[in-house]
Biotite code that builds the C-alpha atoms (Angstrom):
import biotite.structure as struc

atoms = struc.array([
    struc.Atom([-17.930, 37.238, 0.901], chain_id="A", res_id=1, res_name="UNK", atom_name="CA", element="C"),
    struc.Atom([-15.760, 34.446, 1.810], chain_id="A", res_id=2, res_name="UNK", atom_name="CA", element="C"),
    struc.Atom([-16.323, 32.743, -1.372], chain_id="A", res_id=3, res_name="UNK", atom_name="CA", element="C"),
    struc.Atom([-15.179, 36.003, -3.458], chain_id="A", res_id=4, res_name="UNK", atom_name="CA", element="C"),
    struc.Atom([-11.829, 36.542, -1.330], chain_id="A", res_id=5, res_name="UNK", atom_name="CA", element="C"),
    struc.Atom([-11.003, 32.844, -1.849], chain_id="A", res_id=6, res_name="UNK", atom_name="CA", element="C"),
    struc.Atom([-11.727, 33.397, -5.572], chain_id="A", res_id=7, res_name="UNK", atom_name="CA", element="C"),
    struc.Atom([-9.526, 36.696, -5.500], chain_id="A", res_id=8, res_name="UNK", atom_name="CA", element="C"),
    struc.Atom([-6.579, 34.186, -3.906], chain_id="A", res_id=9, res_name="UNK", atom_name="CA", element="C"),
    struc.Atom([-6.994, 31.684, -6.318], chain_id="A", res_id=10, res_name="UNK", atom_name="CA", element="C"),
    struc.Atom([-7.065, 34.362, -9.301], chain_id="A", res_id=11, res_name="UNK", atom_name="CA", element="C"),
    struc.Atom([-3.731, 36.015, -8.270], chain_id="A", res_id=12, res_name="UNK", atom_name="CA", element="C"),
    struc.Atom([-2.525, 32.082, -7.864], chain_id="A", res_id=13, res_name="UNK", atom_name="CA", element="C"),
    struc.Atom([-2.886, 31.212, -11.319], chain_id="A", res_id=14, res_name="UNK", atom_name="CA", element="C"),
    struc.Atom([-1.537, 34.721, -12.602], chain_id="A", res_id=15, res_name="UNK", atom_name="CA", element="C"),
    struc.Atom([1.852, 32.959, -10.854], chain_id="A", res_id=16, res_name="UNK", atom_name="CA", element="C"),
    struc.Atom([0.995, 30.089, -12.047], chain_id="A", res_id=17, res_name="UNK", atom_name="CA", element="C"),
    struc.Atom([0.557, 31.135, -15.673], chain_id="A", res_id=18, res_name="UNK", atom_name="CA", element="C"),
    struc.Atom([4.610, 33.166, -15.297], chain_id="A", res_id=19, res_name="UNK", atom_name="CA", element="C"),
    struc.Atom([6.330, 30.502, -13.943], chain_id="A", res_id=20, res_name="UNK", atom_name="CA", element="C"),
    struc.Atom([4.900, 27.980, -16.770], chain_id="A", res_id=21, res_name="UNK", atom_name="CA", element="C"),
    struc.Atom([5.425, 30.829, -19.105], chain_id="A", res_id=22, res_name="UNK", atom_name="CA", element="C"),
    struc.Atom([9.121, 31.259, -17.884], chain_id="A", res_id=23, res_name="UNK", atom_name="CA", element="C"),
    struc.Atom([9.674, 27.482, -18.312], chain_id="A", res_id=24, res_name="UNK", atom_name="CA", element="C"),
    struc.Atom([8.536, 27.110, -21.626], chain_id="A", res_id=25, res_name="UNK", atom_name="CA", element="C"),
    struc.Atom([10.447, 29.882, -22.850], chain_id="A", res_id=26, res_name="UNK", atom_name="CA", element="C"),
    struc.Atom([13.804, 27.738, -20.849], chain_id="A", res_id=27, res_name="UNK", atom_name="CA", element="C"),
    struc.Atom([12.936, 24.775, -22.927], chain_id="A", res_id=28, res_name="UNK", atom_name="CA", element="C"),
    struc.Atom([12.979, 26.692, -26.054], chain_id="A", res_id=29, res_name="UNK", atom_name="CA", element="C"),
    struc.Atom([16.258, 28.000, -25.447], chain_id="A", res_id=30, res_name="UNK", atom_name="CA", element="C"),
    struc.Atom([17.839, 24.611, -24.450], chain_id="A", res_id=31, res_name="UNK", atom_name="CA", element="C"),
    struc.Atom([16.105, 22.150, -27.007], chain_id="A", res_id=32, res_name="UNK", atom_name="CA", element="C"),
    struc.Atom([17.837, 25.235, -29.648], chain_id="A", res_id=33, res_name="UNK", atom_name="CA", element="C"),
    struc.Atom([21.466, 25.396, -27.712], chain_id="A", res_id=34, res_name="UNK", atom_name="CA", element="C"),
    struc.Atom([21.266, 21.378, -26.655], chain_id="A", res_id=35, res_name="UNK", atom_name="CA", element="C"),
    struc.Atom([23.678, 19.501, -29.676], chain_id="A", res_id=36, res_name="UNK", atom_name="CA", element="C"),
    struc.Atom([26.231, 22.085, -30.447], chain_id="A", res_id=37, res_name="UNK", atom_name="CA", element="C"),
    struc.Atom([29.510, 20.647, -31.453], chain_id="A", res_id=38, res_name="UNK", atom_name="CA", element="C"),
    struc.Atom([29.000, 17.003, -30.475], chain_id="A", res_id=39, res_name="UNK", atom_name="CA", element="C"),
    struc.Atom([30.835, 14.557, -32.336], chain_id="A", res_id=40, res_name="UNK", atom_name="CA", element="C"),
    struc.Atom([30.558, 11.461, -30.377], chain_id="A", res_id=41, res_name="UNK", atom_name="CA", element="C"),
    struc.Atom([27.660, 9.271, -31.163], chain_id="A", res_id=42, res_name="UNK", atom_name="CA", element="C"),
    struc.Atom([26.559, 8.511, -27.395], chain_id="A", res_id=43, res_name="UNK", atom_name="CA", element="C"),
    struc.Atom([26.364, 12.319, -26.641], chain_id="A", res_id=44, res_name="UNK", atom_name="CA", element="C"),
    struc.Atom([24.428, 12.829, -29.982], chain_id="A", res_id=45, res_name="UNK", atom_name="CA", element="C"),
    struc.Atom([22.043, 9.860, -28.846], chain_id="A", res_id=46, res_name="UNK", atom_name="CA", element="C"),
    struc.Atom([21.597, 11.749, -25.530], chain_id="A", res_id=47, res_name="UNK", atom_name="CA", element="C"),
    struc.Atom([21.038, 15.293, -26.923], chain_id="A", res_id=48, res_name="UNK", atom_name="CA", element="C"),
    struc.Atom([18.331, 13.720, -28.869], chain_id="A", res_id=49, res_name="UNK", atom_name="CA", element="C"),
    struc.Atom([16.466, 11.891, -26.121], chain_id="A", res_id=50, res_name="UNK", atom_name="CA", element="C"),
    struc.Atom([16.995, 15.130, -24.204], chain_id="A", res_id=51, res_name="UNK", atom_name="CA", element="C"),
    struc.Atom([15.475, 17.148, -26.607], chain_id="A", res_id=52, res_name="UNK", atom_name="CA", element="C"),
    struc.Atom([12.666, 14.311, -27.007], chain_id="A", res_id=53, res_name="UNK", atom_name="CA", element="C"),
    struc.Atom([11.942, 14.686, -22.823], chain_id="A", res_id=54, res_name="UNK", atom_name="CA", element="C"),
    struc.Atom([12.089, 18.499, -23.118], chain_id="A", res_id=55, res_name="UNK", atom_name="CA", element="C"),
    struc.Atom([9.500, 18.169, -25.673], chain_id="A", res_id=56, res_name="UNK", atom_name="CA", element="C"),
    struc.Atom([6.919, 16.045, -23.917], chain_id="A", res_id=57, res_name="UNK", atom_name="CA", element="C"),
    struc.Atom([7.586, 18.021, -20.975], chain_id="A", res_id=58, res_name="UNK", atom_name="CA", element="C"),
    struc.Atom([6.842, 20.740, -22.735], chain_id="A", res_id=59, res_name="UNK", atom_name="CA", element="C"),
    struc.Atom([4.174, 19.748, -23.967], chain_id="A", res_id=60, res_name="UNK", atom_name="CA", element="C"),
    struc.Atom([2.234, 18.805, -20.923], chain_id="A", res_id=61, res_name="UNK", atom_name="CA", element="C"),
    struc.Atom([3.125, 22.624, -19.638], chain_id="A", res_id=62, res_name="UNK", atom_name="CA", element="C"),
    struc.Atom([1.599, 24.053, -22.668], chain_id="A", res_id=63, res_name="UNK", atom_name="CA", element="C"),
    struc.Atom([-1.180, 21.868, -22.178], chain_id="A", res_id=64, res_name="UNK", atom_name="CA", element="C"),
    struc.Atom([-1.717, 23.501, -18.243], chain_id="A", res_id=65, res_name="UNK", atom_name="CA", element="C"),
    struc.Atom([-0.670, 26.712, -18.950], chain_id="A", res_id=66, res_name="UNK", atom_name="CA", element="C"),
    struc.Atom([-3.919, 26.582, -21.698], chain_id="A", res_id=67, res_name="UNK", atom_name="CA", element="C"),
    struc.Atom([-5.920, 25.617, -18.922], chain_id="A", res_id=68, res_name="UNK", atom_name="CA", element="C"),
    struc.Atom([-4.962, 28.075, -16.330], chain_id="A", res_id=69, res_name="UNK", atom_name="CA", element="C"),
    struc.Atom([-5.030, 30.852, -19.072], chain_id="A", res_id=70, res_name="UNK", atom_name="CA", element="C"),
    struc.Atom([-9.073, 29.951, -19.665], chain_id="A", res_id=71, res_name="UNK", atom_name="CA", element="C"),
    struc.Atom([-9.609, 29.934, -15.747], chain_id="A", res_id=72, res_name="UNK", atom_name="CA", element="C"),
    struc.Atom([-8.239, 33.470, -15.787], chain_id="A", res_id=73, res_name="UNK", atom_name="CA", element="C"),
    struc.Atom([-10.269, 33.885, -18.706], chain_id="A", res_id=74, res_name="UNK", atom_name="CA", element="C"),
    struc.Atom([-13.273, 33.001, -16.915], chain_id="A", res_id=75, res_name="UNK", atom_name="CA", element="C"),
    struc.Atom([-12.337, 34.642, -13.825], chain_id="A", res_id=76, res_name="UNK", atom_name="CA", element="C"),
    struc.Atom([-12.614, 37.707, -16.063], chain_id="A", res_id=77, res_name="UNK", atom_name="CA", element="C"),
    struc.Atom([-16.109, 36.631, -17.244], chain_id="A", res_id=78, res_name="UNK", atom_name="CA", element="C"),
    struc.Atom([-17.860, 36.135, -14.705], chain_id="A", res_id=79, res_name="UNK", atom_name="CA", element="C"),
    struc.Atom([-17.830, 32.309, -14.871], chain_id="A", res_id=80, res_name="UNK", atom_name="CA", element="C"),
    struc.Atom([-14.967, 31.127, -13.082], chain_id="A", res_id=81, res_name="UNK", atom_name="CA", element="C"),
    struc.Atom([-16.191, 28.638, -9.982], chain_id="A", res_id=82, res_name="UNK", atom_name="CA", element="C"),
    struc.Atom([-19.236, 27.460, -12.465], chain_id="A", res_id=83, res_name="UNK", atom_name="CA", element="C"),
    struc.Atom([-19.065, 24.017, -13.988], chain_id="A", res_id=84, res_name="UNK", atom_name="CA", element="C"),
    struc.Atom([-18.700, 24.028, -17.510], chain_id="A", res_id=85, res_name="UNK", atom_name="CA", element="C"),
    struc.Atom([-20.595, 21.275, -17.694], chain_id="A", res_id=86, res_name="UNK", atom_name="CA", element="C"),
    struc.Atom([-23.826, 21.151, -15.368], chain_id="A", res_id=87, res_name="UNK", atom_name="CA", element="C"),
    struc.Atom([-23.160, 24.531, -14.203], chain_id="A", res_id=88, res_name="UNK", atom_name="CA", element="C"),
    struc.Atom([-23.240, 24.344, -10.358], chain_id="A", res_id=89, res_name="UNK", atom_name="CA", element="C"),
    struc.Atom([-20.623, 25.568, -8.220], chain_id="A", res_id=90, res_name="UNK", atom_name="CA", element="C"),
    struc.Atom([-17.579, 23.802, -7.673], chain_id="A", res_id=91, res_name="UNK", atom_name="CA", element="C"),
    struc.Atom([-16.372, 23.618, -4.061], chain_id="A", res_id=92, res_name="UNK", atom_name="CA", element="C"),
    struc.Atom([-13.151, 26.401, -2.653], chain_id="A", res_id=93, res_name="UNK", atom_name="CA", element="C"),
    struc.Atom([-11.745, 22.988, -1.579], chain_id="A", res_id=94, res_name="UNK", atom_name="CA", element="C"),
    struc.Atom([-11.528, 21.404, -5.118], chain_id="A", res_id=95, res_name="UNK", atom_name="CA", element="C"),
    struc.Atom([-10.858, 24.883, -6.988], chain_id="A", res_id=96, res_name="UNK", atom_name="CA", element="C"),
    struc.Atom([-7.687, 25.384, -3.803], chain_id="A", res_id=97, res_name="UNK", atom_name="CA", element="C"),
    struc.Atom([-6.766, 21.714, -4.923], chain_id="A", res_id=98, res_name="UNK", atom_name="CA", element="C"),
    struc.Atom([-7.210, 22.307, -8.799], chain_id="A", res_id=99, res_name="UNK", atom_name="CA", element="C"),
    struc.Atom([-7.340, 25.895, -9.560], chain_id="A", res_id=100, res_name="UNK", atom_name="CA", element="C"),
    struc.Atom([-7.909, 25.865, -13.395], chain_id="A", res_id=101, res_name="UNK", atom_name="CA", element="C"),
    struc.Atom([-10.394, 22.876, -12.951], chain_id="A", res_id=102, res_name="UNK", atom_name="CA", element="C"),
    struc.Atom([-13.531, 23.296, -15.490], chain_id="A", res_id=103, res_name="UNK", atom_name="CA", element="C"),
    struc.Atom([-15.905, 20.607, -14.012], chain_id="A", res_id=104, res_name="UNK", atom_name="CA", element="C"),
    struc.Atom([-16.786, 19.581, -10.620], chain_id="A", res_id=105, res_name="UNK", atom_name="CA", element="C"),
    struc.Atom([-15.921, 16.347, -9.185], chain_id="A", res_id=106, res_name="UNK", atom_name="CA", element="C"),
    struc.Atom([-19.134, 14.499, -10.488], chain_id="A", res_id=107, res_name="UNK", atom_name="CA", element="C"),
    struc.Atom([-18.591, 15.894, -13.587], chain_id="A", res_id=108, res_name="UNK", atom_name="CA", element="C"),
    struc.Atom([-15.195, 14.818, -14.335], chain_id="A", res_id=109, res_name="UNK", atom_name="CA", element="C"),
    struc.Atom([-16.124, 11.399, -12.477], chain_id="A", res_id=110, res_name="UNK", atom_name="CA", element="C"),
    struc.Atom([-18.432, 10.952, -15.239], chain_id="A", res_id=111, res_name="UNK", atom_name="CA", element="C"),
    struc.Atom([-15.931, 12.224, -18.263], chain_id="A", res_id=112, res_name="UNK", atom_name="CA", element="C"),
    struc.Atom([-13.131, 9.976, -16.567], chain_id="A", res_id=113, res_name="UNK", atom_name="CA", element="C"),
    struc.Atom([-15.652, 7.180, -16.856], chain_id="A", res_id=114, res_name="UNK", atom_name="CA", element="C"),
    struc.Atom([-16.576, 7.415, -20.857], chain_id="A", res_id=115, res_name="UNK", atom_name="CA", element="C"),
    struc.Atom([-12.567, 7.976, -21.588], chain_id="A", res_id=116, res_name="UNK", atom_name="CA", element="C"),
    struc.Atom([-13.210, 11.743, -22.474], chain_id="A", res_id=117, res_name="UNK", atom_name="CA", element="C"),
    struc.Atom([-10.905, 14.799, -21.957], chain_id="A", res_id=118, res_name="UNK", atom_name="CA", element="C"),
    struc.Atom([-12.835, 17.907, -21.561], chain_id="A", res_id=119, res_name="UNK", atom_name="CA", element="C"),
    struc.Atom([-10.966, 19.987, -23.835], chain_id="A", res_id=120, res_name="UNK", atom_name="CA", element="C"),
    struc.Atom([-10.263, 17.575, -26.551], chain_id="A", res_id=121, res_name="UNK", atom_name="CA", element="C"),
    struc.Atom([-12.332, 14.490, -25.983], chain_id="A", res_id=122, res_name="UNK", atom_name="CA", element="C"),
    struc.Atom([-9.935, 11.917, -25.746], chain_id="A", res_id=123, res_name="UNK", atom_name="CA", element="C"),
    struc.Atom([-8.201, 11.094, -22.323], chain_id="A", res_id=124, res_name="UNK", atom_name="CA", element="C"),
    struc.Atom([-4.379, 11.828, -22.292], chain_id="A", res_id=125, res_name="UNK", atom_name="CA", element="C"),
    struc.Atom([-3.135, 9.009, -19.392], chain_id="A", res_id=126, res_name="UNK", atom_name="CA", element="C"),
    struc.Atom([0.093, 7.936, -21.426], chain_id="A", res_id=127, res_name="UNK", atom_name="CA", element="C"),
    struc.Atom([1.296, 11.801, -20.707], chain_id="A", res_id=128, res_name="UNK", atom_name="CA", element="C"),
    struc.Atom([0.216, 12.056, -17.495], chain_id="A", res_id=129, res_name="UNK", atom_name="CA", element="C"),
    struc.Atom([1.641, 8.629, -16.156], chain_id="A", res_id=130, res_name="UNK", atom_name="CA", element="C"),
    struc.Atom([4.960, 9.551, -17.978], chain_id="A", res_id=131, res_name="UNK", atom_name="CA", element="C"),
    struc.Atom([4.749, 13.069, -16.591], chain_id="A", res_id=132, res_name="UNK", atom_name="CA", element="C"),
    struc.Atom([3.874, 12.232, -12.878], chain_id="A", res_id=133, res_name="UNK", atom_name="CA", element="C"),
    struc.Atom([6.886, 9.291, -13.364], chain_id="A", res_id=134, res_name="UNK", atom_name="CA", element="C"),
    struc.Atom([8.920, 11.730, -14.326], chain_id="A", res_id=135, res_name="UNK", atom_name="CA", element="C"),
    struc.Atom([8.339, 14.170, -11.127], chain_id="A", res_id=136, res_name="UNK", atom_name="CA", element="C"),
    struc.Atom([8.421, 11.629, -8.658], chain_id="A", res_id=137, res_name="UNK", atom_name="CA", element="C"),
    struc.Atom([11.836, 10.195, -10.138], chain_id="A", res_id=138, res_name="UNK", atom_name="CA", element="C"),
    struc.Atom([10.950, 6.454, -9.208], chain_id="A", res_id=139, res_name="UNK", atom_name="CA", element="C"),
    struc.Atom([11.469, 3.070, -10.900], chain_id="A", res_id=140, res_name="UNK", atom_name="CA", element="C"),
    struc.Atom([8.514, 0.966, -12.635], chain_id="A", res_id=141, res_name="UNK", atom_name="CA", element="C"),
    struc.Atom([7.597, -2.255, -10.822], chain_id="A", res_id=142, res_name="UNK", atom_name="CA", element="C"),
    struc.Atom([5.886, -5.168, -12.007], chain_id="A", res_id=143, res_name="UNK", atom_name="CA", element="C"),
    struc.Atom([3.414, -4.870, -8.944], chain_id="A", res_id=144, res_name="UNK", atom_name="CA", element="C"),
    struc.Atom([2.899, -1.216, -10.806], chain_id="A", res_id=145, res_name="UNK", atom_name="CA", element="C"),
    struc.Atom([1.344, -2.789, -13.958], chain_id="A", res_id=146, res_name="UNK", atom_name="CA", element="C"),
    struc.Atom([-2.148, -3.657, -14.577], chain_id="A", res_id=147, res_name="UNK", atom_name="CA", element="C"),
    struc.Atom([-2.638, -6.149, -17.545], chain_id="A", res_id=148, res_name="UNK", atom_name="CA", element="C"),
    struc.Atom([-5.854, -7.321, -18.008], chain_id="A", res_id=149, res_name="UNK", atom_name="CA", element="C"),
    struc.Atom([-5.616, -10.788, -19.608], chain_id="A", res_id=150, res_name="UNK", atom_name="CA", element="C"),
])
């Protein structure tokens, strides 16, 4: 029983979730189409353009989540929400609390991490993610940050 009421928290979770991402999108919609109005000066045209080029990515990235929480709601709705996609045991309250739209337990997505994969399109999407994550912390790259193999 503990199990379901956790799953009933995490449910009405990603329903907020799913309206705040859907209320953002729709923000970056209306600024990308109002950002550029009557500019004349070529620095603010250089900025409205990398503005609308950071709303975009960002956007992009939320459309990419809010996908992912609509298929845990999805499966929630199904029956199969909790299950891993992929071996099909249960994955733990702790990691769903963590990662509520998660499709995979840890093992599995140890293993997909591993091989380079993305679950949902096959190919692992770390440029967005390190520019994304960069982008919420608001900090400066260091050399000590970068990892070149030689």
């Amino acid at each position: 029983m503990a199990r379901k009421d956790a799953l009933l928290r995490l449910h009405q979770r990603l329903l907020t979730q799913r309206d705040d991402l859907r209320r953002k999108l729709g923000l970056h919609v209306d600024a990308s189409s109002s950002a550029g109005t009557g500019t004349s000066d070529v620095g603010d045209i250089a900025f409205d353009g990398a503005e609308k080029e950071i709303n975009s990515q960002l956007a992009a990235l939320e459309t990419r989540e809010l996908r992912k929480i609509e298929r845990a709601i999805e499966a929630i709705r199904e029956g199969r929400y909790g299950k891993c996609e992929l071996c099909g045991r249960s994955i733990p309250i702790t990691r769903l609390r963590a990662l509520p739209y998660t499709p995979s337990c840890v093992e599995c997505q140890r293993k997909q991490e591993e091989s380079g994969e993305d679950f949902e399109s096959g190919i692992a999407d770390w440029e967005s993610a390190i520019e994304y994550q960069s982008r919420e912390t608001d900090r400066e790259l260091t050399l000590s940050d970068l990892h070149i193999d030689s």
